[in-house]
C-alpha positions, 0 to 999 in steps of 0.5 A: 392694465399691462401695456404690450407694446409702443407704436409711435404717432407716425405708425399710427397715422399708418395705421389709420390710412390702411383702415380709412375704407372700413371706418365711419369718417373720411377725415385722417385726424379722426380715424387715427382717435378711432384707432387709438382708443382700439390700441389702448384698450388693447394694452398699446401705448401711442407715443 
């Protein structure tokens, strides 16, 4: 699989504070999993 792009943890715990009204938990460490299985399917590496 071709990789896009790099986000970094702290851009992704970002990331995840945006999405918290639209995703199934309450809890920061299980929405940033959520998002970055999203990421890596979409070809962006997580460092």
């Amino acid at each position: 699989k071709t990789k896009v792009g790099k986000i970094t943890r702290e851009q992704l715990k970002e990331i995840a504070q945006k999405k918290m009204v639209d995703l199934n938990t309450q809890d920061i460490e299980q929405a940033m999993k959520i998002i970055e299985g999203t990421a890596r399917n979409m070809g962006i590496t997580i460092e």
